[in-house]
Backbone bond lengths (Angstrom), bond angles and torsions (degrees), N, CA, C in turn:
res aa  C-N    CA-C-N  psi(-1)  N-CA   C-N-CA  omega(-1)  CA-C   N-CA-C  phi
1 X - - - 1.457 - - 1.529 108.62 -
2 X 1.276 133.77 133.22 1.533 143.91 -168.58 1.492 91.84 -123.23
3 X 1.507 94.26 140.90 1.227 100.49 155.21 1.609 127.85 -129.79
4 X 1.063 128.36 177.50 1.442 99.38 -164.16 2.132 87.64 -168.59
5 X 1.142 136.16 93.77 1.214 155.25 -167.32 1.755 134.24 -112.33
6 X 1.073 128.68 116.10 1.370 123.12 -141.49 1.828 86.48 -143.06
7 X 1.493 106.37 115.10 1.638 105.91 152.19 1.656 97.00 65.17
8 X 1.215 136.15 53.96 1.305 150.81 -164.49 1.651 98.15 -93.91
9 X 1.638 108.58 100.73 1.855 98.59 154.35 1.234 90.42 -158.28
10 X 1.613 116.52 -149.41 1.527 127.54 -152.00 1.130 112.80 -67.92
11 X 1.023 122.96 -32.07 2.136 140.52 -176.09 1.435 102.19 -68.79
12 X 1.381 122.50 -20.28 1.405 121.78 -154.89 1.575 110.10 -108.23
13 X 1.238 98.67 124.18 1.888 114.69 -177.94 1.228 114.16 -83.24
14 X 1.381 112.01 137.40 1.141 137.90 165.20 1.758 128.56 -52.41
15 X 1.350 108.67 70.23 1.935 109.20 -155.70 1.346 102.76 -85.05
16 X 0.748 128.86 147.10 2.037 146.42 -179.93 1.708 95.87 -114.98
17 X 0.831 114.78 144.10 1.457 119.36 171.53 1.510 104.53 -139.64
18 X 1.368 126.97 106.85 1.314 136.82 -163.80 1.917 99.43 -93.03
19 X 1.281 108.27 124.72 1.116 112.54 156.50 1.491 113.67 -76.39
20 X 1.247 148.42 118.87 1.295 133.36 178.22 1.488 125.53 -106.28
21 X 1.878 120.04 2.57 1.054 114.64 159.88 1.227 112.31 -113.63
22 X 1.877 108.13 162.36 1.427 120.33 -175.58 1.208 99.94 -121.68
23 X 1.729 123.69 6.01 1.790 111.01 -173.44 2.036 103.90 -61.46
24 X 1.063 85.32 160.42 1.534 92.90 169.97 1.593 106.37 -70.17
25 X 1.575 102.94 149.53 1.791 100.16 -178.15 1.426 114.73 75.44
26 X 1.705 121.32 5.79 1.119 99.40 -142.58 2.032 110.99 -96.62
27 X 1.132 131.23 126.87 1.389 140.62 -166.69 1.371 117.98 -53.41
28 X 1.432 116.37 -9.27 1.393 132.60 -176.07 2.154 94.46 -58.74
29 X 1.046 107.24 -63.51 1.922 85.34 -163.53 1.470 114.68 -79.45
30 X 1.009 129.98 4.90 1.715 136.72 136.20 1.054 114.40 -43.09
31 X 1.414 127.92 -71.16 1.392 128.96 163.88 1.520 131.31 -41.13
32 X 1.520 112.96 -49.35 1.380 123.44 155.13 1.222 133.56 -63.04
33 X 1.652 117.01 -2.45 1.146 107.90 172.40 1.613 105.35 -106.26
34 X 1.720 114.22 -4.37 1.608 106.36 -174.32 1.349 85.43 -103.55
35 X 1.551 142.35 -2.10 1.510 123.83 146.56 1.322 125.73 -75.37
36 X 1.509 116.12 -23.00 1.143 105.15 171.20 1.588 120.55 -85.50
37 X 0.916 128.13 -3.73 1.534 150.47 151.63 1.885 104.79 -51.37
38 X 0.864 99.66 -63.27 1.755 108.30 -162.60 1.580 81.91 -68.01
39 X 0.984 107.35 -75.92 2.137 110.01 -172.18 1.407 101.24 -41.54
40 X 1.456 129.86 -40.63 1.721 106.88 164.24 1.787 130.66 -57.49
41 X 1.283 100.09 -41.08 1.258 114.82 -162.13 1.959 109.14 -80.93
42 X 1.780 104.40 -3.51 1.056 136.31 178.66 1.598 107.28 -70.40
43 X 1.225 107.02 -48.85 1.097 124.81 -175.63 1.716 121.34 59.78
44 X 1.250 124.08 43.56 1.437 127.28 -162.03 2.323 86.88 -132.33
45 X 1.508 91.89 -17.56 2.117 92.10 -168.14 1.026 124.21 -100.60
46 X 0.686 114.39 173.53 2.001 106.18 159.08 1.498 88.46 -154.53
47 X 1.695 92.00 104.31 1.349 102.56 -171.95 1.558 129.91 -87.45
48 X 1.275 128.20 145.70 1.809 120.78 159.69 1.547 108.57 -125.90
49 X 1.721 98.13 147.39 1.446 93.30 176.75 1.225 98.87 -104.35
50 X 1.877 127.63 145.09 1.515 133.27 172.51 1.499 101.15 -103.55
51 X 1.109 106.46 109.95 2.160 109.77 166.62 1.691 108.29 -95.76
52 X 1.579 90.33 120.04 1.720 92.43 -176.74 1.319 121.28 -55.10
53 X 1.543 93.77 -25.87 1.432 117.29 -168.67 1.621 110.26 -54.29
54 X 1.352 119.47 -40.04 1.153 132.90 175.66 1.427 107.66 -74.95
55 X 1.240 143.97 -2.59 1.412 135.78 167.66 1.593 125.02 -117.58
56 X 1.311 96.16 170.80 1.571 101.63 -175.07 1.584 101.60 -100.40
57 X 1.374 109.57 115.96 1.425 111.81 174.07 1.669 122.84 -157.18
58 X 1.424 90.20 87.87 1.599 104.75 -175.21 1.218 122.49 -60.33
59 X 1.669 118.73 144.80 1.568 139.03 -179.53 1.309 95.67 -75.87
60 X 1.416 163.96 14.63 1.386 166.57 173.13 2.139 92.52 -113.40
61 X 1.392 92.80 116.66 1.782 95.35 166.41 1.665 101.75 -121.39
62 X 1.414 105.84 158.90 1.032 126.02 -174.77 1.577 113.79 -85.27
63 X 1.697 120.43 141.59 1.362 110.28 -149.84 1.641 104.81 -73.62
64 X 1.164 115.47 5.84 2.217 97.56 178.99 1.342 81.90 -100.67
65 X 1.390 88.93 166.74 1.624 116.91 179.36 1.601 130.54 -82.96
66 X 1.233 137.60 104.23 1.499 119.16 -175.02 1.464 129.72 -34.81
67 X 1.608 100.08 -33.08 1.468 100.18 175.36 1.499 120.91 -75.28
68 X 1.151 122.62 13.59 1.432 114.99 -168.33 1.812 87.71 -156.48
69 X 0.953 129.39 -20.21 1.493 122.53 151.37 1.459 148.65 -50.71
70 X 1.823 105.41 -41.57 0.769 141.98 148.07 1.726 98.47 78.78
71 X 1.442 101.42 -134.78 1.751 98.27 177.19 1.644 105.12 -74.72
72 X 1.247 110.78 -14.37 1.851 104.80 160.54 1.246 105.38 -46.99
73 X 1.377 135.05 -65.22 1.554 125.56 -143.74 2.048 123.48 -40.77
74 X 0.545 91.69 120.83 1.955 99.01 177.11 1.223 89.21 -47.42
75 X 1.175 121.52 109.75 1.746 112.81 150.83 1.444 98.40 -120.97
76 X 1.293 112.58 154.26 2.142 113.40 169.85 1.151 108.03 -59.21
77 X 1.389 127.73 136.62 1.223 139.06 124.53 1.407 116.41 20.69
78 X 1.319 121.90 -75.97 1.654 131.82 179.68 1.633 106.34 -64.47
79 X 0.753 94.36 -9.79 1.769 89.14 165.42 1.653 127.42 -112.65
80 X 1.101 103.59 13.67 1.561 120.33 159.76 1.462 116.52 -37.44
81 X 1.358 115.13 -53.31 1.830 131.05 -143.92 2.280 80.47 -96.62
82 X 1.795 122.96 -40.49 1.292 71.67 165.40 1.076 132.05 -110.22
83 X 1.453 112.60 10.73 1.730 109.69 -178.74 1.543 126.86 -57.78
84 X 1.991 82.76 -21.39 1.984 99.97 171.61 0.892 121.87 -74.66
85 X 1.662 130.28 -36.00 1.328 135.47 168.69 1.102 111.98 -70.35
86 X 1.325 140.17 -45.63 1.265 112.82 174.38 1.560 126.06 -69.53
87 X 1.482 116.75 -18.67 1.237 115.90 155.47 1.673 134.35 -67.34
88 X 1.095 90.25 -25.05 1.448 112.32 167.97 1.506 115.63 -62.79
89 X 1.107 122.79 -29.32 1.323 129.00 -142.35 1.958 97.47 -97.17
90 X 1.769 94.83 161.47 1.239 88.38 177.80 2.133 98.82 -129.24
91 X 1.371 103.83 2.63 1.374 111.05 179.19 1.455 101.87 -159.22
92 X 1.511 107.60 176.82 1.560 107.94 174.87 1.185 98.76 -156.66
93 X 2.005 120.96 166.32 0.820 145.29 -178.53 1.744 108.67 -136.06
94 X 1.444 85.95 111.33 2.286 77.50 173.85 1.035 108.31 -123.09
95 X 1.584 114.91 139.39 1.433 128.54 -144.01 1.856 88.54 -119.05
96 X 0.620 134.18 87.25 1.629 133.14 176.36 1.670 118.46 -99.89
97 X 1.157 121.33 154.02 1.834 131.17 162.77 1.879 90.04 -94.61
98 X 1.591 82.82 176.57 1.550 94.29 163.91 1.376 101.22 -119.11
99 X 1.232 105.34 148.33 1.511 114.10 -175.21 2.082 102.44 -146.93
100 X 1.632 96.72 96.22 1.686 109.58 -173.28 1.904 107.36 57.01
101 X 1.854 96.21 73.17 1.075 77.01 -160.06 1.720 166.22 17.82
102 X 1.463 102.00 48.52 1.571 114.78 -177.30 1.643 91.97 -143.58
103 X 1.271 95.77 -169.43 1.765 118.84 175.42 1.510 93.08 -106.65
104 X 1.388 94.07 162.22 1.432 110.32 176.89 1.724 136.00 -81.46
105 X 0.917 125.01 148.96 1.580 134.49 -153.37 1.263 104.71 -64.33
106 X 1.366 130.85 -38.84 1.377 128.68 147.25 1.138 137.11 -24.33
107 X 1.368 112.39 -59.90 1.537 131.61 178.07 1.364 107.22 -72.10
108 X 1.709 126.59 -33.16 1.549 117.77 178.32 1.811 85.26 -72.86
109 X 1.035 150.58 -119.07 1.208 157.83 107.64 1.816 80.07 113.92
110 X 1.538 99.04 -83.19 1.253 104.98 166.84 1.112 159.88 0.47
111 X 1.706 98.98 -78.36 1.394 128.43 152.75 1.605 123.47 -55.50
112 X 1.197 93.79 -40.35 1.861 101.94 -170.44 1.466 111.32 -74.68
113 X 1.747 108.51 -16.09 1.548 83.60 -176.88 1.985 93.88 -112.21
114 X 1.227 113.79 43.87 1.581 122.63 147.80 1.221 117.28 -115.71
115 X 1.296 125.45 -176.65 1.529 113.33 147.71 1.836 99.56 -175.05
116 X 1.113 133.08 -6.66 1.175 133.45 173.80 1.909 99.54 -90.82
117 X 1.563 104.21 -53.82 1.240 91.38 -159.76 1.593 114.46 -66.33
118 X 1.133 123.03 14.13 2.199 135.42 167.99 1.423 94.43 -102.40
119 X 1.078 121.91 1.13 1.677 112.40 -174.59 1.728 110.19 -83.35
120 X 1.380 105.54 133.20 1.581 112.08 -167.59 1.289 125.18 32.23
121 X 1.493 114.20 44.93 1.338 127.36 139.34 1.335 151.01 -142.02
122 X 1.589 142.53 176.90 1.118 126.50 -131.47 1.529 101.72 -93.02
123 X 1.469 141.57 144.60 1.218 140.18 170.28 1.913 99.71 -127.80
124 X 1.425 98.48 143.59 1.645 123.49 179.33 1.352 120.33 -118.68
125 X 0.868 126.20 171.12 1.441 123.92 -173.03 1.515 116.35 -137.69
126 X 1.101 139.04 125.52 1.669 144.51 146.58 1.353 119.63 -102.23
127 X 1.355 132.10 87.07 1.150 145.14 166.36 1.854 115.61 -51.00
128 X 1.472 113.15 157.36 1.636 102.32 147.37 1.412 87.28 -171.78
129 X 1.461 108.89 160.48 1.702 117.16 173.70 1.442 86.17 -178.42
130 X 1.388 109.11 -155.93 1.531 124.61 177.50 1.627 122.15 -76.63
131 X 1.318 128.23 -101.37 1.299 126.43 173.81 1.140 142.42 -49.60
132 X 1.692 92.29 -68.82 1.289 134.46 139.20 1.787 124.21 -17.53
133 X 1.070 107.27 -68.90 1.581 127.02 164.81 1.538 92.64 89.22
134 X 1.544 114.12 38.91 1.867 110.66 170.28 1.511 107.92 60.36
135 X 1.629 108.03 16.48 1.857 99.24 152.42 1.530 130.08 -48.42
136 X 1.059 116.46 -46.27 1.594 148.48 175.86 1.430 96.02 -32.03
137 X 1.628 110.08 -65.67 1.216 116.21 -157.01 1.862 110.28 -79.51
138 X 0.927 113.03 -16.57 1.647 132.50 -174.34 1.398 95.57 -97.46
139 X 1.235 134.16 -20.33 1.663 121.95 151.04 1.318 124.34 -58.10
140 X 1.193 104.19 -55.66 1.502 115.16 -177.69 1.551 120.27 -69.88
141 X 1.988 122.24 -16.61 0.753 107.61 -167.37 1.832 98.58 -103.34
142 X 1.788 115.32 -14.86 0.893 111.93 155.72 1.565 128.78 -28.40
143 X 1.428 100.90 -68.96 1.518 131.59 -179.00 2.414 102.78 -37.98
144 X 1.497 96.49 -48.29 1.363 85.37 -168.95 1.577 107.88 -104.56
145 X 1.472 119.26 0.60 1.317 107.89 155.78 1.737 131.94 -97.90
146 X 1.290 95.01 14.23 1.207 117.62 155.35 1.388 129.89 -82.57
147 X 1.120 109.94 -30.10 2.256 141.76 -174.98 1.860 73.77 -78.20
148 X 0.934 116.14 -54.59 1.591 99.60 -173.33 1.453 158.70 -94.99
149 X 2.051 83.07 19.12 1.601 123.53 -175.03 1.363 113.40 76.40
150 X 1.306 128.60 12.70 1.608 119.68 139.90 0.855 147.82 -29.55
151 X 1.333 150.86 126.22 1.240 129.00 170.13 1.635 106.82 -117.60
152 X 1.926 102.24 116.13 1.338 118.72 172.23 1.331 106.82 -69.98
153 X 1.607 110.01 136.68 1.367 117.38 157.36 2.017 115.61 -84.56
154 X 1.622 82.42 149.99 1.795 94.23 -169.76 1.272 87.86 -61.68
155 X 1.260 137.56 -85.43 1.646 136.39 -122.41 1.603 95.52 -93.55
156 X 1.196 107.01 116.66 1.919 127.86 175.43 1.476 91.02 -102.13
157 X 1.824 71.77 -164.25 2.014 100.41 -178.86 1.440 90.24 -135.27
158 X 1.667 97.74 147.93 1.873 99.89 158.67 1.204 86.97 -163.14
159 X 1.402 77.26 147.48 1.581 109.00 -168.82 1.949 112.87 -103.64
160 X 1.189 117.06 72.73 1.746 103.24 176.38 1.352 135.99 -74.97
161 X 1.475 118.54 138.97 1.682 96.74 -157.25 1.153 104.84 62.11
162 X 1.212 148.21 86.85 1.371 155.54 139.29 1.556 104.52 -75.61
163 X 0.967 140.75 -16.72 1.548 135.12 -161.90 1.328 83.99 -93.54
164 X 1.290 145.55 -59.78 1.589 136.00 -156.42 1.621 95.37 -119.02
165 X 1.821 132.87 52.13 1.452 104.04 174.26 1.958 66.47 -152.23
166 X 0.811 126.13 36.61 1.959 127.34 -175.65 1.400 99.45 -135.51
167 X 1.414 146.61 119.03 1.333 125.66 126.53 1.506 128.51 -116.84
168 X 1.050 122.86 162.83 1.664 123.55 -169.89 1.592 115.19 54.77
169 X 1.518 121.66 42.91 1.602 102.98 -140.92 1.264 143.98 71.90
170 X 1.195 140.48 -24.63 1.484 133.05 -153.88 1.687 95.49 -123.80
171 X 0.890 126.11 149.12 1.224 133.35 163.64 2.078 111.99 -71.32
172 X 1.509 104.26 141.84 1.601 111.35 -160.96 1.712 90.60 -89.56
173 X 1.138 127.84 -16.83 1.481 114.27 -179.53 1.786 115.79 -72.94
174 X 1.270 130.54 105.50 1.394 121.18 -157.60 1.517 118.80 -65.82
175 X 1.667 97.10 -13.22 1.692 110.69 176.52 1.567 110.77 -74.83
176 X 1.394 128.99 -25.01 1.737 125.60 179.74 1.360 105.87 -27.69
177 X 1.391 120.74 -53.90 1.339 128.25 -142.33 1.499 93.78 -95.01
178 X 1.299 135.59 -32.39 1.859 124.07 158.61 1.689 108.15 -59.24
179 X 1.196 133.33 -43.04 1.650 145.17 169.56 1.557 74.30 -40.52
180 X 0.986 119.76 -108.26 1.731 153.30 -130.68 1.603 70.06 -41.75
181 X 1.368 139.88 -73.32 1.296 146.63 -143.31 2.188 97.75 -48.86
182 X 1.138 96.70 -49.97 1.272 108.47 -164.47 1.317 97.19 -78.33
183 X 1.086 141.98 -40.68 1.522 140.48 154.20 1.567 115.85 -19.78
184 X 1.625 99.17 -54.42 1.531 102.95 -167.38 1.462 118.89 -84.15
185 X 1.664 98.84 -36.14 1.222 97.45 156.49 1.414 138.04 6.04
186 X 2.061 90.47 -97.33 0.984 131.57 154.48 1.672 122.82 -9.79
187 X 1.508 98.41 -86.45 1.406 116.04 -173.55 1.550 103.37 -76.84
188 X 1.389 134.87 -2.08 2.057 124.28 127.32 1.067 110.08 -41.95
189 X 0.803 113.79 -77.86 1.468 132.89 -175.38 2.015 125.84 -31.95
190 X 1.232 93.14 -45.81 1.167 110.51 160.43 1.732 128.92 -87.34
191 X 1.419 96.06 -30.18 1.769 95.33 167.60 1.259 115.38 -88.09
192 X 1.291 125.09 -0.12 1.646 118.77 157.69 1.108 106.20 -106.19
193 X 1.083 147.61 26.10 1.405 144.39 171.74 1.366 119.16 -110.89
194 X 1.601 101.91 -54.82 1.828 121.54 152.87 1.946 107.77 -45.07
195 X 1.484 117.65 -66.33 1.192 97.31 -171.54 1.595 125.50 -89.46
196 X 1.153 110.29 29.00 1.289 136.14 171.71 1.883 108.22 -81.69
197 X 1.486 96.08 -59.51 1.676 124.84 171.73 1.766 111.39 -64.68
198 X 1.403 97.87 -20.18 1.647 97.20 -166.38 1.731 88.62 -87.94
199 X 1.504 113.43 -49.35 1.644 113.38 -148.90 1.927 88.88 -69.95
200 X 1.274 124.97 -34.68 1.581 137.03 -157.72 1.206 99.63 -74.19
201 X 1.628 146.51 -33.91 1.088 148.09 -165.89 1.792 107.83 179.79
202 X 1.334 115.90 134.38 1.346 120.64 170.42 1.468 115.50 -51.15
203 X 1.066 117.64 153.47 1.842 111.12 -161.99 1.822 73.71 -105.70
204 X 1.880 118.70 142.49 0.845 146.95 178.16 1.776 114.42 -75.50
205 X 1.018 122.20 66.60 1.388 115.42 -172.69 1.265 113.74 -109.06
């Protein structure tokens, strides 16, 4: 987990930046590191990046439910470092490929064994794949971080052709970084608004 923090006081949100693939080779923390770049230079975060890749987080869940388990739930050991960050957190960023049009098994994997700590707050998106640019997969993940009282922001990033539209890191389109701007915007906007609503009254879920 990296962290990386710029101009840190009371105004300033707590950003998670989820790596969400573990394939080998895989282009996901390139991307997360020129978002976590833009979200510094934003100056509204005090950012960390979480790589799944670095944790233990098994496709087998245990039969009670997180939402009603609470800090009971059995989770492993190796998943300590993100159950804190996402509790920690006051916004998010998920950085996904598409893989057969969806997101990757990791990233569901993920999600499913939390479910309070996505509750009434803001989640973003950075896509990349081929044509497409990993829209596919930012549909579907809309769809289930919503099932878990999220609130997705409209305006993402996707990246199409990522293999020939990236060099040295950075993406070659000079507009990414106005996108990315309006992204963060956004998800300010929404992480002081959400934990404004969170500290004033428990959100009813």
């Amino acid at each position: 987990m990296d962290k990386n923090t710029k101009g840190v006081d009371k105004n300033t949100h707590k950003l998670v930046i989820i790596v969400g693939s573990v394939r080998d080779g895989r282009f996901g923390p390139v991307v997360s590191s020129w978002v976590a770049e833009q979200a510094a230079e934003h100056g509204g975060f005090d950012v960390a990046i979480v790589d799944l890749a670095d944790l233990e987080i098994p496709l087998a869940l245990p039969d009670a439910s997180p939402k009603y388990a609470g800090d009971a739930y059995p989770r492993p050991a190796g998943m300590a470092a993100l159950t804190s960050a996402l509790e920690g957190a006051d916004a998010f960023v998920v950085v996904t490929p598409e893989y057969n049009h969806s997101y990757p098994a990791s990233l569901k994997a993920a999600i499913d064994w939390h479910f309070t700590q996505w509750t009434a707050k803001p989640v973003a998106f950075v896509s990349y794949g081929g044509a497409a640019g990993g829209r596919h997969a930012v549909l579907h993940l809309e769809n289930v971080l919503t099932e878990l009282h999220a609130v997705t922001v409209r305006d993402g990033l996707a990246f199409p052709n990522y293999f020939t539209t990236w060099q040295d890191g950075r993406p070659l389109d000079d507009a990414a970084a106005g996108y990315a701007k309006t992204l963060l915007d956004q998800l300010a906007w929404w992480a002081s608004a959400l934990r404004t609503a969170r500290a004033a009254e428990p959100y009813p879920a």
